[in-house]
N, C-alpha and C positions, 0 to 999 in steps of 0.2 A: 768170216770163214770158220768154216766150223772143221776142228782134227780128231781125227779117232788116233787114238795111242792103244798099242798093247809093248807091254815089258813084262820078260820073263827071266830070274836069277836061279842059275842053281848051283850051291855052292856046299861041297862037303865041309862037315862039321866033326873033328875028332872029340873034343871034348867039351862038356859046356862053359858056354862062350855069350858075354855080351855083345850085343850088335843095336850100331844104331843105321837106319835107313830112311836115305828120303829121294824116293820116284816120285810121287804124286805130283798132279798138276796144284797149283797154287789155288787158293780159293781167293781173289784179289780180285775189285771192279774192273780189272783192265783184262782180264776173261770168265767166261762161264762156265762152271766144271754142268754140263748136261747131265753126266753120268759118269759112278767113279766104281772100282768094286777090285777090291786088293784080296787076294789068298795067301794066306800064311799057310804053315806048318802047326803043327802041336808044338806050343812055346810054356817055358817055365815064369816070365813073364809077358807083359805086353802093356804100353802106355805110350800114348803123346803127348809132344810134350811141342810149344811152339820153337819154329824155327828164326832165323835170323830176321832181325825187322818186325817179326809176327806176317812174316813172308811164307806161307806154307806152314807144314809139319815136318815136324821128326818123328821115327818111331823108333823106340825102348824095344828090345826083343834080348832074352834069357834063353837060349839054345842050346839044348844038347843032341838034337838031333838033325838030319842035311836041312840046309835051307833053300827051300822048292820057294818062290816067289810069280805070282802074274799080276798084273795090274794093267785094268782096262779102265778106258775111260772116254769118253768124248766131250771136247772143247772145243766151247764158241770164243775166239777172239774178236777184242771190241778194244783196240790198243790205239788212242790219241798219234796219228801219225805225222812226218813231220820233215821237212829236209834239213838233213842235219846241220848241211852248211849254210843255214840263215838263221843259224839260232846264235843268240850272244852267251858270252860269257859271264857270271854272276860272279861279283869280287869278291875276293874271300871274304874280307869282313862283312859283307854280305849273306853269305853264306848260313842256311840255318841248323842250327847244332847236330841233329842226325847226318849231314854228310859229312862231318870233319873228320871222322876214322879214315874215308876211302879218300880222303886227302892224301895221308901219310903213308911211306913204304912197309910192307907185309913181305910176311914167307916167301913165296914166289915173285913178288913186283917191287925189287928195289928202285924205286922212282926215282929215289935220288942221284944214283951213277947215270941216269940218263940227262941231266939238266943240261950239258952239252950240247948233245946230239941236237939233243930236240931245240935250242936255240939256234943252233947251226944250220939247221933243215928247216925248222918249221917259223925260225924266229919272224917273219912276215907277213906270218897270219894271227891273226885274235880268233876265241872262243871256238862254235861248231866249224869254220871253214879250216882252222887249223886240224879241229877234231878228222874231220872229213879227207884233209890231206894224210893225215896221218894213216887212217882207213886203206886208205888208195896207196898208200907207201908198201903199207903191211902187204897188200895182196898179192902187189907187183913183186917185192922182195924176196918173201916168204916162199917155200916150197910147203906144199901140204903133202906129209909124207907117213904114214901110217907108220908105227912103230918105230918111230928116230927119233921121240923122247919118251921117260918114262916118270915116276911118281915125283922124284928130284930132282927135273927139268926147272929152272927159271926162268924170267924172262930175259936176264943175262944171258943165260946159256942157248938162250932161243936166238938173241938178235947174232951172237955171234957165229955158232950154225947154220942158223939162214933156211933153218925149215922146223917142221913142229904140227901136230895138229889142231883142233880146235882150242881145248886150253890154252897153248904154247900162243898161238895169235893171241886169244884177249889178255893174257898177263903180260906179253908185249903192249897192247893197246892199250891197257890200263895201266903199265908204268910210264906209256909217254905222256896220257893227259896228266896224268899227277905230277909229269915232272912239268908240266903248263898250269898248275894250281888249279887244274878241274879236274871237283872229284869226279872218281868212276869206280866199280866195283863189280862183280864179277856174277855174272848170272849163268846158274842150271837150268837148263829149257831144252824142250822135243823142239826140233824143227822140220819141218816139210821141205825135203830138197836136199838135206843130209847124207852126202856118199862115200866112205859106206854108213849108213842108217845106226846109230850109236846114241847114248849120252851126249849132249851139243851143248856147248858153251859162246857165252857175248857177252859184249861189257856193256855196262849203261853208262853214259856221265851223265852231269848234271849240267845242264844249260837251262837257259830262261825258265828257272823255276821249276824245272821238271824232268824226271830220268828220265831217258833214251837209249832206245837200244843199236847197238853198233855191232854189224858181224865182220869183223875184217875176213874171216873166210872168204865172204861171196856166195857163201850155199845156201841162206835162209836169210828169210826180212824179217821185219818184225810182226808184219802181219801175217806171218805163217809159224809162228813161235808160239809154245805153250810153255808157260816160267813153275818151274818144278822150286827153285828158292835164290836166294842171294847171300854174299859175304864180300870181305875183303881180298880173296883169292878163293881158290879149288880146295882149302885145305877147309875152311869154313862151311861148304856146302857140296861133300864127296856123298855121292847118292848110296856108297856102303861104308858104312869104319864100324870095324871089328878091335875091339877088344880082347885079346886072346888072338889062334892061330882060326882061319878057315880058309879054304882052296876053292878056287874059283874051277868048277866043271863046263858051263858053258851059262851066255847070258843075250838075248838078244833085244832090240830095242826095234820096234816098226811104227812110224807116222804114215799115215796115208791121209789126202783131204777126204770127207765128208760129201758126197755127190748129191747136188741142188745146194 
């Protein structure tokens, strides 16, 4: 499937101001950037620098004036797909050295306060079909609720409000597998099916040897997802962090498929 992406940022800028930025679709074998093409501003500087994993880019920008942003691009996804819930679990000692960060609890996904819950609930499942129920928990649970958290949401604060939006789901979903000893980590991605049409977030774990992507939403698969980067939470891969003050003016984000 191939997705067209356009994103456009505009954000006043009072005085100059580091910023660092990461929209772009991924350049990873698990899709094809067709065509990419980013507009900046007149910037005092400009560099990439790689992103989490060497998952994408980041970009370095030195601003003292607004920042007007569009970025176009169209992606071919070619993502190994897979039903979640027949994949096993990889024992930790098994485990190989790059996932053992998204093991352990982070900023937003204290894993740890969950080892209850998810014994309680899930204790009767192993590996992707726990994964899966957990999935199916979230969707049924969860209220998808536009503007009922904000930047210091957790996934604490999530499970116990009972609503959230796409963030708010995967740092639920990625503190329950980690409190099940499967890592998972938190992916920036366009998705197709997205309402309203935004920045979209999903967690990957790791089962039989390979990440997978999980939307507890329900709005997008993985074959309709273009992966912009990855981290251990939202705080690792925020598609603006500004250094300094800037004010957000308006910002819009539109996926549509690709026809034929």
């Amino acid at each position: 499937m191939q997705l067209s992406i356009v994103t456009t940022l505009d954000y006043a800028v009072h005085d100059a101001v580091d910023v660092m930025l990461q929209i772009e679709a991924a350049m990873i074998p698990e899709q094809r950037v067709i065509h990419a093409h980013i507009d900046l501003p007149p910037v005092e500087h400009f560099a990439r620098i790689a992103a989490q994993a060497n998952i994408g880019e980041r970009i370095w920008l030195r601003i003292a004036a607004p920042l007007k942003v569009r970025y176009e691009a169209t992606v071919e996804v070619d993502r190994y797909l897979a039903d979640v819930a027949s994949l096993d679990a990889v024992p930790p000692h098994q485990l190989p050295g790059e996932t053992v960060d998204y093991m352990m609890p982070s900023r937003y996904c204290q894993s740890d306060t969950f080892l209850d819950f998810v014994e309680g609930e899930f204790g009767h499942l192993k590996g992707g079909q726990r994964i899966a129920a957990m999935r199916d928990w979230l969707e049924t649970n969860l209220t998808y609720e536009p503007g009922s958290s904000d930047a210091y949401t957790t996934a604490i604060d999530t499970f116990q409000s009972g609503r959230g939006v796409c963030r708010d789901y995967t740092h639920l979903m990625i503190s329950l597998a980690r409190a099940s000893a499967i890592p998972a980590r938190f992916a920036s991605v366009y998705g197709l099916g997205v309402d309203p049409q935004d920045f979209h977030a999903v967690a990957e774990v790791f089962l039989d040897g390979m990440w997978h992507m999980v939307d507890a939403t329900g709005m997008s698969a993985p074959d309709r997802i273009a992966k912009i980067g990855i981290g251990r939470d939202a705080a690792d891969v925020s598609f603006l962090s500004s250094f300094g003050y800037v004010e957000m003016i308006s910002q819009t984000v539109e996926v549509t498929e690709v026809p034929g």
